[in-house]
C-alpha positions in Angstrom: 79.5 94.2 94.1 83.5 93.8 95.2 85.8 96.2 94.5 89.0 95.6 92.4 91.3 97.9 93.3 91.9 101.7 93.6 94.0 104.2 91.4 95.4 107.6 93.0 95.5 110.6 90.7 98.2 112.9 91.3 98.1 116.2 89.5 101.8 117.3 88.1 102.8 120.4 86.7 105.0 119.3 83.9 104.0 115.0 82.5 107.4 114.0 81.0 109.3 115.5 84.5 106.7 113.3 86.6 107.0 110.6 84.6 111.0 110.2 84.4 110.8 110.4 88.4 108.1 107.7 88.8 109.9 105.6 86.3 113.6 106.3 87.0 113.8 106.7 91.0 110.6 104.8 92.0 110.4 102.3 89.6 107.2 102.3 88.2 106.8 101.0 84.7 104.9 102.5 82.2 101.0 101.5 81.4 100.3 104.1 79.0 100.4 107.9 78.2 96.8 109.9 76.7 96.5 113.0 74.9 97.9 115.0 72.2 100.4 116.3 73.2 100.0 113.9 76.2 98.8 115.1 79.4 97.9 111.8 81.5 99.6 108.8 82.2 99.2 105.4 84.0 102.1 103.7 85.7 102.4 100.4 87.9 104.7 99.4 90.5 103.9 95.4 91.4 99.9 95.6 92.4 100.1 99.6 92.9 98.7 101.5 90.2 98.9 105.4 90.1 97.4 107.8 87.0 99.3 111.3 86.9 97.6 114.6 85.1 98.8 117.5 84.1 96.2 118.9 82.6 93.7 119.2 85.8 95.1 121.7 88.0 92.3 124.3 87.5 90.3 121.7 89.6 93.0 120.5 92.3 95.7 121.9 93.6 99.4 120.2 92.1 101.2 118.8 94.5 98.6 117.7 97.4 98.4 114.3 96.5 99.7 111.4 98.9 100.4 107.9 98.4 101.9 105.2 101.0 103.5 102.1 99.5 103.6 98.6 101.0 107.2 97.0 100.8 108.2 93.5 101.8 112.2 95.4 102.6 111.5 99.0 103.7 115.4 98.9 104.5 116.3 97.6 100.9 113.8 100.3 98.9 115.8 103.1 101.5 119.4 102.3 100.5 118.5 102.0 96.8 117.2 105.7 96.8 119.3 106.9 99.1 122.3 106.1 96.7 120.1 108.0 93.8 120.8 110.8 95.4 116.9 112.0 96.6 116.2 114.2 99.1 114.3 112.5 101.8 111.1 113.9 103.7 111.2 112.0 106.6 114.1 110.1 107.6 113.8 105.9 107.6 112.7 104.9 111.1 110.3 102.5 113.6 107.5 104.5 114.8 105.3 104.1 117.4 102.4 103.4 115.1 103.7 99.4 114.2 105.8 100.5 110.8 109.3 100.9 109.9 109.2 103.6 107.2 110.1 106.9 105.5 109.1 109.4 102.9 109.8 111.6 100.0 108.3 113.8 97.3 107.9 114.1 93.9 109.2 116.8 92.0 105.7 118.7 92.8 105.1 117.8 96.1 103.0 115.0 96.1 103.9 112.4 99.5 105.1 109.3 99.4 105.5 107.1 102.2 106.7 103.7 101.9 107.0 101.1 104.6 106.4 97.6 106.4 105.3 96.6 110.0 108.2 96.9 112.6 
């Protein structure tokens, strides 16, 4: 047995708000949206793959998920946000742990670090 990959569920609060963030600011794309009216969604970013639900909060809490992306130009990914206006976490930086990195949240709280080795 190998495993393939892995896909993070983040639980959101409202699908189309999630969804416009993920697409607009990250720059995920699109895989595909489920339900009627739809409720979950899968979006890529290169090899990163992440599912969001809004219909599963009764079972986990919205907003508790994290997620920390890989980048070959932590700088570059920064700027680019930075100039669309989003409110940071934690500031861009080297940290004593071997990365150069920051963080943000989504519109419900979930974490997301991105970064590359120092």
């Amino acid at each position: 047995m190998q495993i393939l990959g892995c896909t993070p569920v983040f639980h959101v609060s409202n699908l189309d708000n999630a969804l416009a963030f993920y697409r607009d600011v990250l720059g995920f794309t699109l895989d595909y949206r489920y339900g009627e009216p739809p409720y979950y969604a899968g979006l890529h970013l290169g090899p990163v793959y992440l599912n969001l639900n809004a219909r599963g909060a009764a079972r986990t809490a919205i907003g508790c998920g994290e997620l920390y992306l890989l980048v070959d130009d932590t700088d570059a990914f920064y700027l680019r946000l930075a100039d669309s206006g989003i409110a940071f976490d934690c500031l861009i930086g080297d940290r004593d742990y071997g990365m150069r990195d920051f963080a943000l949240r989504d519109p419900d709280g979930n974490r997301i670090g991105v970064g590359a080795q120092a």
